[in-house]
DOSE-357354 format. One record per residue (C-alpha): residue number from 1; x, y, z. Coordinates in nm, 2 decimals. Each point is the difference from the previous one (the first is absolute). Example, Ala and Ser with C-alpha at 12.3 -4.5 7.8 and 13.67 -1.06 7.14 Angstrom:
residues 2
num = 1&X = 1.23&Y = -0.45&Z = 0.78
num = 2&X = 0.14&Y = 0.34&Z = -0.07
end
This chain:
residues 380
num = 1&X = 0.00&Y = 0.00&Z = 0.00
num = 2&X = 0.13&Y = 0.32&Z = -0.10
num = 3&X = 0.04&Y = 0.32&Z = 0.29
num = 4&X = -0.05&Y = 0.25&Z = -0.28
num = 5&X = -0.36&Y = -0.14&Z = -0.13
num = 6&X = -0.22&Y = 0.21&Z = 0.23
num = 7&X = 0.03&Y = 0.40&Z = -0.16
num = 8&X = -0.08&Y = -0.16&Z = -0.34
num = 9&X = -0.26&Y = -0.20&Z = 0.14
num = 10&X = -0.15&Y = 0.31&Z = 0.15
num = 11&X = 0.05&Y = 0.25&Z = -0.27
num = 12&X = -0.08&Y = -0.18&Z = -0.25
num = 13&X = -0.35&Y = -0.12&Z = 0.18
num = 14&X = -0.04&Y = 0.37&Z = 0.09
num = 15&X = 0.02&Y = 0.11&Z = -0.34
num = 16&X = -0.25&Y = -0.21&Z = -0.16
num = 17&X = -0.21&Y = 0.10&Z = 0.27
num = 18&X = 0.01&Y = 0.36&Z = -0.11
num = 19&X = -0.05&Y = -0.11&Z = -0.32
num = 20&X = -0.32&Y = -0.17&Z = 0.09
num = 21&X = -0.11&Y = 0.28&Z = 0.24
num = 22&X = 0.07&Y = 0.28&Z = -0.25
num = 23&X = -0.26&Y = -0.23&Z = -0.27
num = 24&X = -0.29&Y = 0.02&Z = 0.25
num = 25&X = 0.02&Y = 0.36&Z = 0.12
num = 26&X = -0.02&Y = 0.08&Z = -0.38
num = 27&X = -0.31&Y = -0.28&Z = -0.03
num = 28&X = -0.19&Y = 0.11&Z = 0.30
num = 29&X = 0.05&Y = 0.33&Z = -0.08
num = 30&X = 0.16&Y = 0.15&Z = 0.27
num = 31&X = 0.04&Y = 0.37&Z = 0.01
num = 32&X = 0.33&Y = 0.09&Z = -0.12
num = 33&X = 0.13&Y = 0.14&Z = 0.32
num = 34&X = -0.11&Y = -0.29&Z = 0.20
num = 35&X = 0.18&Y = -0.26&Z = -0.22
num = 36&X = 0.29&Y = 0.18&Z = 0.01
num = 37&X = 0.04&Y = 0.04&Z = 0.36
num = 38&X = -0.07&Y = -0.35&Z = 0.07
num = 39&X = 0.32&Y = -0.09&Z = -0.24
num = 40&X = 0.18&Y = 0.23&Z = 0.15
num = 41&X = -0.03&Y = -0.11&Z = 0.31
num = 42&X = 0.02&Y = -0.35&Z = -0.07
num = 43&X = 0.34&Y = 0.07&Z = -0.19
num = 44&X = 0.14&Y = 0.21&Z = 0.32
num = 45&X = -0.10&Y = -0.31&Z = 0.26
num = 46&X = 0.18&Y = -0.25&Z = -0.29
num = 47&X = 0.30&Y = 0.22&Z = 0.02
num = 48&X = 0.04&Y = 0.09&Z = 0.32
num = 49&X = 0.35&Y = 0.08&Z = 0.11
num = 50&X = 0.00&Y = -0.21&Z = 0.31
num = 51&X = -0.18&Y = -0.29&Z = -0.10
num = 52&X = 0.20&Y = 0.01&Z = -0.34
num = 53&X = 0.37&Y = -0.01&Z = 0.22
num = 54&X = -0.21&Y = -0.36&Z = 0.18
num = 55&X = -0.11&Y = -0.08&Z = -0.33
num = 56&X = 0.32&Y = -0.04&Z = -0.15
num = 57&X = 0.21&Y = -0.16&Z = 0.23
num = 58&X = 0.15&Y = -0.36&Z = -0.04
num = 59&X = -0.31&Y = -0.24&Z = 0.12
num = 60&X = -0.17&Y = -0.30&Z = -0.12
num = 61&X = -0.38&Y = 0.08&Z = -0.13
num = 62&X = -0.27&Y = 0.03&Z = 0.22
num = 63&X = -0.30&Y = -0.24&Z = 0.04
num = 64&X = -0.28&Y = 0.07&Z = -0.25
num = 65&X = -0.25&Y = 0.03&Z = 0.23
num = 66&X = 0.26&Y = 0.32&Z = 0.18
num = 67&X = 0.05&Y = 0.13&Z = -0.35
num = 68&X = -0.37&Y = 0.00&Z = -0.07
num = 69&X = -0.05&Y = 0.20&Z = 0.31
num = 70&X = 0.24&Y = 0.25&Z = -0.13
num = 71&X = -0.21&Y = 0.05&Z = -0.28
num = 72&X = -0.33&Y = -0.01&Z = 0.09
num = 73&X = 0.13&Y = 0.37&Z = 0.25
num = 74&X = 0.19&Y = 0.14&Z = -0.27
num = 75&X = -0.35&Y = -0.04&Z = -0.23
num = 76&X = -0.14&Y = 0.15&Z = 0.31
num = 77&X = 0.30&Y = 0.30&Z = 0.05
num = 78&X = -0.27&Y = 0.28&Z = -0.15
num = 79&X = -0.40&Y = 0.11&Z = -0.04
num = 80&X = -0.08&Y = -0.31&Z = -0.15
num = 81&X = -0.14&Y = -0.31&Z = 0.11
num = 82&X = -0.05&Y = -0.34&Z = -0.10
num = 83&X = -0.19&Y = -0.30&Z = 0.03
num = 84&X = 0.16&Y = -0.33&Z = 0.10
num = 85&X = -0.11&Y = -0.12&Z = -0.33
num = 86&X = 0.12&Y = 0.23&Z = -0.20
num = 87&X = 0.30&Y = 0.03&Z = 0.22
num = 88&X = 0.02&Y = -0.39&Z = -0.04
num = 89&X = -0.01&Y = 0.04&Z = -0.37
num = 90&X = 0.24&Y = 0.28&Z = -0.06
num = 91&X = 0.25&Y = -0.21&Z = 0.20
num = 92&X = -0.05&Y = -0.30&Z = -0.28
num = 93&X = 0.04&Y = 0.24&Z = -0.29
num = 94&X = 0.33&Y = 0.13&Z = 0.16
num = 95&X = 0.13&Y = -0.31&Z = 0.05
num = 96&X = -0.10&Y = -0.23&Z = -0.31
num = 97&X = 0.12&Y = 0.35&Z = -0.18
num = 98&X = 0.36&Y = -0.02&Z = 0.14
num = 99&X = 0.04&Y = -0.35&Z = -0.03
num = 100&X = -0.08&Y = -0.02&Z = -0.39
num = 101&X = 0.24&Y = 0.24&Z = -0.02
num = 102&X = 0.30&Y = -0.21&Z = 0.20
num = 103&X = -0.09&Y = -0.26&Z = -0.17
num = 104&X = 0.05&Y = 0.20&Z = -0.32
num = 105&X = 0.29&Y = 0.12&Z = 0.04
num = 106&X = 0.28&Y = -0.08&Z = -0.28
num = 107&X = 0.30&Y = 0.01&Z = 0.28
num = 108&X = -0.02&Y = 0.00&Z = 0.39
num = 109&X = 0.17&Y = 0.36&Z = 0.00
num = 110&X = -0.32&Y = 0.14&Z = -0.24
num = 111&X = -0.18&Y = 0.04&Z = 0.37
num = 112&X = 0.20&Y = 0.22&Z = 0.05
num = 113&X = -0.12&Y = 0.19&Z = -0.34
num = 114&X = -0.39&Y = -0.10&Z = 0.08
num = 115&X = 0.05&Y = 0.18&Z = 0.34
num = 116&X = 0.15&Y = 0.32&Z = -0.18
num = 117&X = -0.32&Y = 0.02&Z = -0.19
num = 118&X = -0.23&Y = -0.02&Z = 0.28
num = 119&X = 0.24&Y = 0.27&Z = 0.16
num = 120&X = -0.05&Y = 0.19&Z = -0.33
num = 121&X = -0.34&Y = -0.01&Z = 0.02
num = 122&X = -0.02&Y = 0.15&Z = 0.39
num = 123&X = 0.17&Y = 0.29&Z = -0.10
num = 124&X = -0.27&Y = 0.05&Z = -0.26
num = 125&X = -0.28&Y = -0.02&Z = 0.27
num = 126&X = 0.20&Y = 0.26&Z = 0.22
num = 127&X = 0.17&Y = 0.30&Z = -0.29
num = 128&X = -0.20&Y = 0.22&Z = 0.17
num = 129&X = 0.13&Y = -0.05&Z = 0.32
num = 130&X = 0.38&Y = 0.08&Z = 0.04
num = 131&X = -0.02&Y = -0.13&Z = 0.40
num = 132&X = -0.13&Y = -0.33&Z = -0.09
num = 133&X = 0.19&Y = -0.02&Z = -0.38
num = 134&X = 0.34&Y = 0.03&Z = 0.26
num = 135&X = -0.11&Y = -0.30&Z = 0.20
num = 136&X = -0.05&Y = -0.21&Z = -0.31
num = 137&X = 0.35&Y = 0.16&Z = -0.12
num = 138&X = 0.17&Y = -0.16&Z = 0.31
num = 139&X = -0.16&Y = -0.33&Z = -0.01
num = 140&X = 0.14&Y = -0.03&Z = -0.40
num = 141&X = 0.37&Y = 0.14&Z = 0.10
num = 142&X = 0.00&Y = -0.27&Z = 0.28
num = 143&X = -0.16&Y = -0.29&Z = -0.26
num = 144&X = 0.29&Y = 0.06&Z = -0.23
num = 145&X = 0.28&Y = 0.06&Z = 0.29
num = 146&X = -0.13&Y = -0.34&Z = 0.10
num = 147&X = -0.11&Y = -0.22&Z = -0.24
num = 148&X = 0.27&Y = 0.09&Z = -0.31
num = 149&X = 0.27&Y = -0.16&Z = 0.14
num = 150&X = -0.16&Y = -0.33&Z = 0.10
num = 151&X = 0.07&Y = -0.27&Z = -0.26
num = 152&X = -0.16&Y = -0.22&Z = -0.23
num = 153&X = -0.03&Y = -0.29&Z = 0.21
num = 154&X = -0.11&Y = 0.25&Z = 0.35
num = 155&X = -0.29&Y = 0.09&Z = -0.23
num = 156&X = -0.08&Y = -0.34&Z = -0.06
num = 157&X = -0.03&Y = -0.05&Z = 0.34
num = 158&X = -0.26&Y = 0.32&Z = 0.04
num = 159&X = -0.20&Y = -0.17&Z = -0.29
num = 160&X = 0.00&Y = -0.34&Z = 0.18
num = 161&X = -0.07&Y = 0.13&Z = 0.27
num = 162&X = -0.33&Y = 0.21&Z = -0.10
num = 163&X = -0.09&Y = -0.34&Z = -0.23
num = 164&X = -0.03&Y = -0.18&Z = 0.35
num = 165&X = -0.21&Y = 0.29&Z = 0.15
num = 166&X = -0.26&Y = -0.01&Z = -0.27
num = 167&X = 0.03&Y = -0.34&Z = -0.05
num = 168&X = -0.35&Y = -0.06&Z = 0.18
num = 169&X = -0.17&Y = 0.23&Z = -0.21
num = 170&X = -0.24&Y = -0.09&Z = -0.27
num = 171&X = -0.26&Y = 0.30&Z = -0.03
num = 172&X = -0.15&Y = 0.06&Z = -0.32
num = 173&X = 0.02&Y = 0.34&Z = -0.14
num = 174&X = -0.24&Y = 0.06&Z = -0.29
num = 175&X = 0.24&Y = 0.22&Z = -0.20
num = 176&X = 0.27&Y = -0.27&Z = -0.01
num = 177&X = -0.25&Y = -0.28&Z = -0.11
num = 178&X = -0.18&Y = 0.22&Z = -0.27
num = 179&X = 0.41&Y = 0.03&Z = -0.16
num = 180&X = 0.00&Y = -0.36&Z = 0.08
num = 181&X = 0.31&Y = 0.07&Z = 0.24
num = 182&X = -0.19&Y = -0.21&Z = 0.25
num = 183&X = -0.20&Y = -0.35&Z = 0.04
num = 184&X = -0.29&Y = -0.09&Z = 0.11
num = 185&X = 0.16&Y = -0.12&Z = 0.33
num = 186&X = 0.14&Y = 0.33&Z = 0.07
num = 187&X = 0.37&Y = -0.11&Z = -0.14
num = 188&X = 0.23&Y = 0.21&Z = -0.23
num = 189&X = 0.07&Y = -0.09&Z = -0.34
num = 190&X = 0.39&Y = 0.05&Z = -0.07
num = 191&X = 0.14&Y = 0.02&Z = -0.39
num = 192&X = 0.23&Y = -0.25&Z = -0.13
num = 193&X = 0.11&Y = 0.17&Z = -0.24
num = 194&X = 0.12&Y = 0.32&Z = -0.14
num = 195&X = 0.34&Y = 0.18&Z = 0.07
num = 196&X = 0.24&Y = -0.08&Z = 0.31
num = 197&X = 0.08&Y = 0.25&Z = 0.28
num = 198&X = 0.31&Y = 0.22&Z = -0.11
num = 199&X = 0.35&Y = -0.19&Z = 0.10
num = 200&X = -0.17&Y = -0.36&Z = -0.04
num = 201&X = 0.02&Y = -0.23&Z = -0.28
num = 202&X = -0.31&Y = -0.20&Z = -0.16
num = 203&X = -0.02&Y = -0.35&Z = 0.19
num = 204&X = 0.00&Y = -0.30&Z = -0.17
num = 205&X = 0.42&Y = -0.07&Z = 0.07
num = 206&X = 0.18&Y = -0.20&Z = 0.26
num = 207&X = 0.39&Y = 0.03&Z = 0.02
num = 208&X = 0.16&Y = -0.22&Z = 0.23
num = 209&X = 0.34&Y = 0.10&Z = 0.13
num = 210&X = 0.30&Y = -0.16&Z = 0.13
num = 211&X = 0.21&Y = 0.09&Z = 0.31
num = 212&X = 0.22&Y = 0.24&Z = -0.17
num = 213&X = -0.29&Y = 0.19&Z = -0.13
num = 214&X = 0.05&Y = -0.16&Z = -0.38
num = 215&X = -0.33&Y = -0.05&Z = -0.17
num = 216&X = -0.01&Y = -0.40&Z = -0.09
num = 217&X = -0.36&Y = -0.04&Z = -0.09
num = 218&X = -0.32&Y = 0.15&Z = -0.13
num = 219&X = -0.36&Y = -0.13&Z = 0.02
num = 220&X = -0.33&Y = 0.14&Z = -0.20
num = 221&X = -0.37&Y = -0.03&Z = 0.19
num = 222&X = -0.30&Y = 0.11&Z = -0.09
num = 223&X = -0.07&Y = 0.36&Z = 0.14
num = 224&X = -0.39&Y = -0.04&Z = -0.08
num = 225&X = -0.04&Y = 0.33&Z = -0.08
num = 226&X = 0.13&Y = 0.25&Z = -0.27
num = 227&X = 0.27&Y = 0.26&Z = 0.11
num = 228&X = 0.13&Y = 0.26&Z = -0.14
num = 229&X = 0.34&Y = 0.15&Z = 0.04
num = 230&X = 0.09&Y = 0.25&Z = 0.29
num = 231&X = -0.16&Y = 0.30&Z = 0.09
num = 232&X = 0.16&Y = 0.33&Z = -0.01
num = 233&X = 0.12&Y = 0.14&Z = 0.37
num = 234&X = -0.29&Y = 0.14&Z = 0.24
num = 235&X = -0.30&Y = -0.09&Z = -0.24
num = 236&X = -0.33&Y = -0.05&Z = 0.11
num = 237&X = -0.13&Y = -0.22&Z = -0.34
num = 238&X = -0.20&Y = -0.30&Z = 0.10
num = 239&X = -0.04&Y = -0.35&Z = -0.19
num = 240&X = -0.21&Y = 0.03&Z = -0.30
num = 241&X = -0.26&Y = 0.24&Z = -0.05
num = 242&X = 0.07&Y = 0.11&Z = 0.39
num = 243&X = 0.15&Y = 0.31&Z = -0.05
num = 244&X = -0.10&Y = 0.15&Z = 0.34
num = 245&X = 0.22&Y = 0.20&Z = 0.23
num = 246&X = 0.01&Y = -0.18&Z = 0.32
num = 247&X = -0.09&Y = 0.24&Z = 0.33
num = 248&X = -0.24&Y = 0.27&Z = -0.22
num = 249&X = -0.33&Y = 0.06&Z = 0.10
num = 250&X = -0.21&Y = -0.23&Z = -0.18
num = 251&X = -0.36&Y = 0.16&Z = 0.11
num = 252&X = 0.09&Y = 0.34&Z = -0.19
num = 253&X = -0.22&Y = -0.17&Z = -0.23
num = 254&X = -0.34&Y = -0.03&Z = 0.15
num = 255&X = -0.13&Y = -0.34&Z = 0.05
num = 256&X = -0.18&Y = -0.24&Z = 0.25
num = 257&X = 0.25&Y = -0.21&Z = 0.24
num = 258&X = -0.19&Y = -0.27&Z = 0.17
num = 259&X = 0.17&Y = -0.27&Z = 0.18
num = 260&X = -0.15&Y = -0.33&Z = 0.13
num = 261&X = 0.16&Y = -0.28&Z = 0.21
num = 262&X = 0.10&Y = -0.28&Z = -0.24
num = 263&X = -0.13&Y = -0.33&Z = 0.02
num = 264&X = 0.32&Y = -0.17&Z = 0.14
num = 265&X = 0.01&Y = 0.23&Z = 0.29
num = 266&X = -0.33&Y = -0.02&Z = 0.12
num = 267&X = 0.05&Y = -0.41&Z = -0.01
num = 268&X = 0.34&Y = 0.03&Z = 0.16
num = 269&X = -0.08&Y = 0.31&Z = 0.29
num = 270&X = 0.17&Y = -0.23&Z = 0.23
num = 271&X = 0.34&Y = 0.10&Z = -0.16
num = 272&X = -0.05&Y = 0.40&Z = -0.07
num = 273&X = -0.09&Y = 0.07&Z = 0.35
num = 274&X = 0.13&Y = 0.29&Z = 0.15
num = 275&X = 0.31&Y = -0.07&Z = 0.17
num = 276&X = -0.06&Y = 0.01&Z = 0.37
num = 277&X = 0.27&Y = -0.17&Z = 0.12
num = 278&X = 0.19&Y = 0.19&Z = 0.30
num = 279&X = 0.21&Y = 0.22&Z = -0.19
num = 280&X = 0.40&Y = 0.11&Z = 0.14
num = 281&X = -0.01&Y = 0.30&Z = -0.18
num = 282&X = -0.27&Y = 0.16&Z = 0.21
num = 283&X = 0.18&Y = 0.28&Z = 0.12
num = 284&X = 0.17&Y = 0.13&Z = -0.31
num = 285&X = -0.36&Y = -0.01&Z = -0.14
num = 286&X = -0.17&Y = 0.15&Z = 0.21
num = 287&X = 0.25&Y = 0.29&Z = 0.03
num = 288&X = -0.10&Y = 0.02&Z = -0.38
num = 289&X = -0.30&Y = 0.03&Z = 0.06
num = 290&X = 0.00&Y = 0.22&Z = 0.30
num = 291&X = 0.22&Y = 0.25&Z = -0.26
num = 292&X = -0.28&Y = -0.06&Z = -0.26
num = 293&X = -0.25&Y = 0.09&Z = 0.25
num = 294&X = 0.16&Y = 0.29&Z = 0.13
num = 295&X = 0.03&Y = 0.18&Z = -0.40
num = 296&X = -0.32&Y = 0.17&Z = 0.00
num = 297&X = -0.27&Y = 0.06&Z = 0.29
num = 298&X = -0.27&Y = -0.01&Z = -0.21
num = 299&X = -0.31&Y = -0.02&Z = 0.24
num = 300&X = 0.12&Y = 0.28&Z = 0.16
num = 301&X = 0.04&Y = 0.26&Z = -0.29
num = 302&X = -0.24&Y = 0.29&Z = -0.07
num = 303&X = -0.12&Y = -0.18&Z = -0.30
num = 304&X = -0.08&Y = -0.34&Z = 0.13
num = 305&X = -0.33&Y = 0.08&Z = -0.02
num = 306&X = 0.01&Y = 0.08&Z = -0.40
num = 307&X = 0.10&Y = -0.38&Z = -0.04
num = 308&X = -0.14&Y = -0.20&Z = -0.28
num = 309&X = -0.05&Y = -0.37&Z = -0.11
num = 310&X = 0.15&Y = -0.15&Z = -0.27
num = 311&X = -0.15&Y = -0.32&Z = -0.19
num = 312&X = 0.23&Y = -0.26&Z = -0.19
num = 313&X = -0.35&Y = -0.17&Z = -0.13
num = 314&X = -0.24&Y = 0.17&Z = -0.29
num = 315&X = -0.23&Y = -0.05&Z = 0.31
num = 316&X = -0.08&Y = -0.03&Z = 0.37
num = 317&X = -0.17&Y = -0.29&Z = -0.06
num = 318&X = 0.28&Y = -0.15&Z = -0.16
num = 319&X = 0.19&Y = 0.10&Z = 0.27
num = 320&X = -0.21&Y = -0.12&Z = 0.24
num = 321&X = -0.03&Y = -0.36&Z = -0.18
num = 322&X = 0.38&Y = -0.03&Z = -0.04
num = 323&X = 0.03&Y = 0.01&Z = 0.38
num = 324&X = -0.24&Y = -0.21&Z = 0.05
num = 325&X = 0.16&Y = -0.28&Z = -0.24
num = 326&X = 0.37&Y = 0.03&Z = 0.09
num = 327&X = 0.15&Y = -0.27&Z = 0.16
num = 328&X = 0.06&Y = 0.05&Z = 0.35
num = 329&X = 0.37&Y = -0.14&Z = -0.02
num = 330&X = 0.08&Y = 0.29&Z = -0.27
num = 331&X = -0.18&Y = 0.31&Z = 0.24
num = 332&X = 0.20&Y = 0.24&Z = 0.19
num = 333&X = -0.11&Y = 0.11&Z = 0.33
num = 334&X = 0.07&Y = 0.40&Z = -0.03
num = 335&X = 0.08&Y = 0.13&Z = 0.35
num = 336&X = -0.04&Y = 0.34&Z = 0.02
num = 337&X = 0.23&Y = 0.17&Z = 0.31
num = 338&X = 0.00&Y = 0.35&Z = 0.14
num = 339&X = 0.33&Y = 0.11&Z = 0.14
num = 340&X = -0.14&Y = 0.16&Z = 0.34
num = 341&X = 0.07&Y = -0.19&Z = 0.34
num = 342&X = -0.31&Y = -0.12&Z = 0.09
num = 343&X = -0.09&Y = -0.31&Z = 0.12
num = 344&X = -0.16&Y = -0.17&Z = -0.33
num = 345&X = 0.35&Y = 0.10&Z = -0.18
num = 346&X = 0.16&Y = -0.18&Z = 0.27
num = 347&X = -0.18&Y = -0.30&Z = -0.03
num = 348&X = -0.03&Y = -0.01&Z = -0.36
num = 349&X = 0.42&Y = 0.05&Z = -0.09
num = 350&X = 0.03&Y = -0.28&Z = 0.27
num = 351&X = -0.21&Y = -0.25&Z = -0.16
num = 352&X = 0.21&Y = 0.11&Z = -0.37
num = 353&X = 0.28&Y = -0.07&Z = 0.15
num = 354&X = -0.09&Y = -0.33&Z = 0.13
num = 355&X = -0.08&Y = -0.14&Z = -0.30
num = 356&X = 0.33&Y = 0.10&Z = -0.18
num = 357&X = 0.28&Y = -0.11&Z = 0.32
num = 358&X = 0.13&Y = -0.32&Z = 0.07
num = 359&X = -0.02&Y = 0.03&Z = 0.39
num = 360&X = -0.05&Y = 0.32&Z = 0.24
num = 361&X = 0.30&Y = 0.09&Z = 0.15
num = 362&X = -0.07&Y = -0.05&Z = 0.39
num = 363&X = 0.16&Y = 0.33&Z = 0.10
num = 364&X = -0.26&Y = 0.21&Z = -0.19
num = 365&X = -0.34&Y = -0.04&Z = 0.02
num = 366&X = -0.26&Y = 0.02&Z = -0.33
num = 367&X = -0.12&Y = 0.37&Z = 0.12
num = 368&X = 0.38&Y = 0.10&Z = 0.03
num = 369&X = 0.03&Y = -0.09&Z = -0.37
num = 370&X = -0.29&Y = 0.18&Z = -0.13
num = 371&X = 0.15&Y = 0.27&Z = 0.23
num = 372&X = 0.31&Y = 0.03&Z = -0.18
num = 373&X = -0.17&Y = -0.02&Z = -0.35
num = 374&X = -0.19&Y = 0.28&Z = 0.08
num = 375&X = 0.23&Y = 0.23&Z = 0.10
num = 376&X = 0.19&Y = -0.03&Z = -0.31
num = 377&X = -0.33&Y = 0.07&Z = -0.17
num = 378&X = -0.01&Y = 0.30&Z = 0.21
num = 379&X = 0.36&Y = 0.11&Z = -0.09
num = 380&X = -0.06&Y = -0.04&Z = -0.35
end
C-alpha cells in the first residue's frame, strides 16, 4: 500500500464532486449568487490550509466508511443541503467517475495528469475569487513538489493501491452504460486495443535472458488484442474511438446520471459491507475530520437561514423511492456534530470514536477524548 495514495484519492474525489455539484445548481436553477457561494465555500473547506498540511503527509488511506464522512461535511461546508439519498448518490457518481478514470489510465504516472485537470478545473470555479484561487495555487505547487519526483514503479503503487480501494464497487452510472463503458453488472469495459502508453512497447514478445544480461531467446504469444505503437509523451488519447481527456468534467454537457446497484451486489451484500472492523487509525482520522469540521461554521453564520436543498433526482419522489430501495449494507449513516461543549457533543464524539479504536486507553476516559477533539475544534 502506498503512503502517498490519500491527496489523490481526495482531490480527485473532490473534484468530480464539484463537477457534479456545479451540474445541478445549473439544473435546479439556483440563483446565480447562491451557486456560486456554495462552490466557493466548498472549494475553501477542500483547501483548507490546515487540513491540507494533515492531508498530505505520509499515511496509509483511510477507511471508506471515514472518508465518506469527510465528504458527506464538505458537501455540507455551505447554504446547501442534501438528502441522504442524494447525498448517497453523488458519493457513487464520484467514485465510479474516478475509478473509470484509473482504470483508464495509459501509465500509472497519467494520475498524476487526471488530478492536474480536476485542479484545472477548481480554478475555473473560483477566477473570481483571488483568496480562494491562492488556496488552489498552493495545493498544485505542493502536488508537483511531491508527486514529480516519484517514479514509475511508486505510481504504480498509488494506482494499486486505489484499484484495491474501489475494488468493492460495482455501481452503475447511466452515462457510462449509454457509451457502453459499463455492464449490466456495474463492471468496466477496458480496450484491448489501440496505442500503448508512451515508453512501452506493443506486447505480444518474451525475451528471456541469461545471467550476463545477453539476450538468448525470444517467444511470440497472442496479445488478443490489436496495438498500436507508442504514444507520444503526456497524451491523453484513449483506445479506439475514446478520445476523452481523463479528469474533465463530463456533465458540462447536460444529461441524466442515474445509478442503480448491480445485480451481483445486491446477491453478494455480505461482501460490500461497510467496513466496521475496529480501525488503528482512529486517531489520525478523526483529527481529519475534526480539521474538516472546524473549516467553516456553517450553522452559525448570518446566512444559515438562506440555506437551500439541492436534488440529485428529476424528483422527490424518486428521491424518496431510491432510499427506500437501497440496500442497507451500501447506506451511510450521516452524523451530523456541532462543535460546542455540550453534553450531546460529548456523548456523540465518544460513541465515533469507539467504533474506529482498537481499545480505550485506560488512563483517559471516552469524555476525556471527546474533550480533546473539541477543543481543537475550538482552536480551529
Amino acid at each position: 500500500m502506498s503512503s502517498r495514495t490519500l491527496p489523490l484519492l481526495f482531490i480527485n474525489l473532490g473534484g468530480e464532486m464539484l463537477y457534479i455539484l456545479d451540474q445541478r445548481l445549473r439544473a435546479q436553477n439556483i440563483p446565480t449568487d447562491k451557486a456560486k457561494k456554495v462552490m466557493n465555500d466548498i472549494i475553501t473547506t477542500m483547501f483548507n490550509k490546515k487540513f491540507l498540511e494533515e492531508l498530505f503527509k505520509p499515511q496509509e488511506l483511510y477507511s471508506k466508511k471515514a472518508l465518506r464522512t469527510v465528504f458527506d461535511r464538505l458537501a455540507h461546508a455551505s447554504i446547501m443541503r442534501l438528502n441522504q439519498a442524494s447525498m448517497d448518490k453523488l458519493y457513487d457518481l464520484m467514485t465510479m467517475a474516478f475509478k473509470y478514470q484509473v482504470l483508464l489510465c495509459p501509465r500509472p504516472k497519467d494520475m498524476l495528469l487526471v488530478s492536474f485537470n480536476h485542479m484545472d478545473a477548481i480554478k475555473d470555479f473560483v477566477r473570481d475569487a483571488p483568496s480562494i484561487l491562492n488556496q488552489v495555487d498552493e495545493t498544485y505547487r505542493q502536488l508537483i513538489e511531491i508527486y514529480t519526483p516519484l517514479s514509475g514503479g511508486e505510481f504504480q503503487l498509488i494506482r494499486q493501491t486505489l484499484l484495491i480501494f474501489f475494488q468493492d464497487m460495482h455501481i452503475r452510472v447511466s452515462i457510462f452504460l449509454k457509451d457502453k463503458v459499463q455492464n449490466s453488472n456495474g463492471r468496466f469495459v477496458l480496450p484491448t486495443s489501440g496505442p500503448v502508453p508512451h515508453g512501452t512497447q506493443v506486447p505480444g514478445l518474451i525475451r528471456i535472458f541469461n545471467c550476463s544480461g545477453e539476450e538468448v531467446k525470444r517467444q511470440q504469444f497472442p496479445n488478443g488484442g490489436s496495438y498500436s505503437s507508442a504514444l507520444r509523451e503526456g497524451s491523453f488519447e484513449m483506445f479506439g474511438e475514446r478520445v476523452i481527456k481523463l479528469g474533465t468534467n463530463m456533465y458540462s454537457v447536460s444529461r441524466p446520471v442515474e445509478t442503480h446497484m448491480s445485480g451481483t451486489a445486491k446477491n453478494s451484500a455480505q461482501h460490500t459491507k461497510v467496513n466496521t472492523a475496529p480501525n488503528p487509525l482512529a486517531k489520525e482520522e478523526l483529527n481529519l475530520l475534526a480539521r474538516l469540521m472546524g473549516g467553516l461554521d456553517v450553522q452559525n453564520s448570518p446566512n444559515a437561514d438562506s440555506g437551500f436543498r439541492v436534488n440529485l433526482f428529476a424528483t422527490d419522489e424518486e428521491e424518496e423511492e431510491a432510499l427506500i430501495s437501497r440496500p442497507e449494507e451500501l447506506s451511510y449513516e450521516v452524523i451530523n456534530i456541532q462543535a460546542t461543549k455540550d453534553q450531546q457533543a460529548n456523548a456523540e464524539l465518544a460513541r465515533i470514536m469507539g467504533e474506529f479504536t482498537e481499545e480505550r486507553e485506560p488512563s483517559q476516559s471516552p469524555s476525556d477524548k471527546g474533550e480533546d477533539l473539541l477543543a481543537m475544534m475550538d482552536g480551529l
